[in-house]
N, C-alpha and C positions, 0 to 999 in steps of 0.2 A: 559537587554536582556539576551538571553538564552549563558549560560556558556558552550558551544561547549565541551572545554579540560575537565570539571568536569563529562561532558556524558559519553565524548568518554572512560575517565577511571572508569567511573562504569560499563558501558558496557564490556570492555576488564577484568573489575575486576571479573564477575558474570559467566564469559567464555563463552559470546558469539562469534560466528562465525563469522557473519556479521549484519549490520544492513538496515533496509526498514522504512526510512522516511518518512511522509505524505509529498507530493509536493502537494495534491491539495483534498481537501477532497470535501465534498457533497456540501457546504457552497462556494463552487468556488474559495477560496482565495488561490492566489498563495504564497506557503511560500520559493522562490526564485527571484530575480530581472527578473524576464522574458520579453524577449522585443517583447511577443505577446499581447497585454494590453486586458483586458476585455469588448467587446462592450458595456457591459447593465451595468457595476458600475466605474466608474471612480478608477483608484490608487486600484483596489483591487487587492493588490501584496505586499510582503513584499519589502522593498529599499533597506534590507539586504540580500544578498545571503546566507540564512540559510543552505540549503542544499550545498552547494559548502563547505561553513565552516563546518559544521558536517561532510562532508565525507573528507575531507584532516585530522582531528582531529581523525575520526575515521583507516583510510587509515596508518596515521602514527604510529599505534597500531598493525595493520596485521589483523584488520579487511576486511572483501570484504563487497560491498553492494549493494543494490537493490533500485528499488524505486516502490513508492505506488505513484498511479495515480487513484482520481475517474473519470472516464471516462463516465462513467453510467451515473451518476445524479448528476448533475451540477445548484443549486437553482436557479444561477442567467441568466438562459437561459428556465428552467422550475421550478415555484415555487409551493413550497409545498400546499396542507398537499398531502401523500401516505400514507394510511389506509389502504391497499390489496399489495398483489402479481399482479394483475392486473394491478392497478392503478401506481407502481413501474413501469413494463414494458412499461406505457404509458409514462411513465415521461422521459424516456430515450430520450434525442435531436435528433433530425434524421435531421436539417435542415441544407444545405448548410455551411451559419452560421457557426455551432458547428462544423459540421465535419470538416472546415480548422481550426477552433480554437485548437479545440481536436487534429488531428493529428500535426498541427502545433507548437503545445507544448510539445509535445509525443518525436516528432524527435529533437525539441531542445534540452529535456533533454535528449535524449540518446547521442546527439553528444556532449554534454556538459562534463557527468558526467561518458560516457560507466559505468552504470551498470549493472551488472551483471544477476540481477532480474526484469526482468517487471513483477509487480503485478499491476493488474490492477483488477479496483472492479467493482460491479453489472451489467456490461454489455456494451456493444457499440453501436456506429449507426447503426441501420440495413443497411442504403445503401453503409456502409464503411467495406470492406471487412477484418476481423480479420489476415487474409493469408499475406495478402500483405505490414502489419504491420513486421509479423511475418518476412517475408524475407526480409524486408529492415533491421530489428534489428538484425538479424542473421548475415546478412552483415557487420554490425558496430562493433557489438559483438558476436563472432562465439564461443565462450565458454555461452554463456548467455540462459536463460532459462523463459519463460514465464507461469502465470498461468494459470487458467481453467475458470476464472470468464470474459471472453471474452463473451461466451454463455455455463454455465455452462449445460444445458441441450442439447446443440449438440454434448457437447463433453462428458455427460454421455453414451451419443447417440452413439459414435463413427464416429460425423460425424464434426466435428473441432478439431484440434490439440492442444492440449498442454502440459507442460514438468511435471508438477506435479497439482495435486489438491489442496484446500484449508477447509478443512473439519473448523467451526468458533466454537468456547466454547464446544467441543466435539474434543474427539480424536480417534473417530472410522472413520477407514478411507472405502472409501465407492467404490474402486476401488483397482486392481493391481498397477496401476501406482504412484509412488511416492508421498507421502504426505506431506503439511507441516500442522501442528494443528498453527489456530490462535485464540489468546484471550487476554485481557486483568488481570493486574494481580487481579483486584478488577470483577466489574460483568457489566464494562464499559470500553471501547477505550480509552477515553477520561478521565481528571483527574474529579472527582466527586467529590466537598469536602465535599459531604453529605456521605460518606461512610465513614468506620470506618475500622478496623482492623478486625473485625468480617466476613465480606466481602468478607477480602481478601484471597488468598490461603498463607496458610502457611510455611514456610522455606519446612517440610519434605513432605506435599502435592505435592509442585513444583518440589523436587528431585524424587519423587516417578513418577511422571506425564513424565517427562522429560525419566526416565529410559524406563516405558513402551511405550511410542511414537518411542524413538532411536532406541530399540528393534524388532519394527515390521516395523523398515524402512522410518521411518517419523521423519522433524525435529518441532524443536517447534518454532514461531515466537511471541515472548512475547512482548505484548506493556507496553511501558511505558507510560504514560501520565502528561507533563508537566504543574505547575499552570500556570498563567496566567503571573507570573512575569520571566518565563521561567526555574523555580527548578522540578527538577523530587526529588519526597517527598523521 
């Protein structure tokens, strides 16, 4: 299983600030013991409270942290394939269903873990309203900040709120309001063991990349991507 203390102190070694866990990616598996269980796959949940251990591990360092939530696109309630920008927007859950699943998890882990970050990805129910999200988690967590991938185009729009944008493998940021640049440190999220060192950005890339982001006001959120035996390489 994944070595929590050997993260948390490469994390604190590399001077990161805080960390943003995947709690649930596109794939729908929860990687915490969540006691909302999955309608459409039996046990798809980790037994092990990863995210509880990762953040006490990381917490005991002077880390702060966040959590990633895909909210958007959840396989095992809408399955693939998404070939388009259309067909993405189609795939987002809207039904009854999802929206207790999704906010029913949402609120678990805010009450669970108060963090600090909701990051949440490609988008939400339409008939679930991003606001009301917003003020319940404000409530739990009145220092906490949410991002912009709720309805990334209402809020380019100025017509949904949120506390920073998320500009992905580019670091131009594409608004006034606060940035964080997300990417991987290879040319993938996820660990890829067809990539090589060729790939990947290198020591003075990363410090150069880093300087210019902090500089114009933006932080960086670098993933790391663990194998499958749970070692980040």
């Amino acid at each position: 299983g994944a070595d929590v203390e050997a993260w948390a102190d490469l994390f604190a070694f590399a001077g990161a600030r805080y960390v943003v866990p995947v709690t649930k990616h596109h794939d729908g598996f929860c990687m915490w013991d969540t006691s909302i269980p999955n309608p459409h796959r039996e046990q798809w949940q980790s037994p092990r409270d990863l995210i509880g251990d990762l953040l006490a591990a990381t917490s005991a360092r002077g880390l702060r942290n966040g959590l990633y939530y895909s909210g958007g696109i959840d396989w095992t309630f809408v399955p693939p394939p998404i070939n388009s920008f259309e067909s993405m927007l189609k795939a987002i859950p809207d039904t009854p269903e999802y929206i207790d699943y999704c906010l029913g998890q949402v609120h678990e882990l805010v009450e669970r873990y108060s963090p600090g970050v909701l990051w949440n990805d490609i988008g939400w129910p339409a008939s679930a309203d991003p606001n009301e999200t917003f003020e319940w988690y404000y409530r739990q967590v009145p220092d906490g900040v949410v991002n912009d991938r709720y309805d990334v185009i209402k809020v380019m729009q100025g017509q949904l709120h949120a506390d920073f944008t998320t500009p992905e493998y580019s670091s131009k940021s594409y608004s006034t309001r606060k940035f964080e640049v997300c990417r991987g440190i290879g040319r993938s999220f996820g660990y890829n063991r067809a990539e090589a060192e060729a790939t990947m950005l290198d020591p003075t890339e990363l410090v150069h990349m880093v300087c210019d982001i902090v500089a114009r006001g933006g932080n960086l959120l670098l993933n790391a991507g663990p194998t499958a035996d749970g070692a980040i390489p």
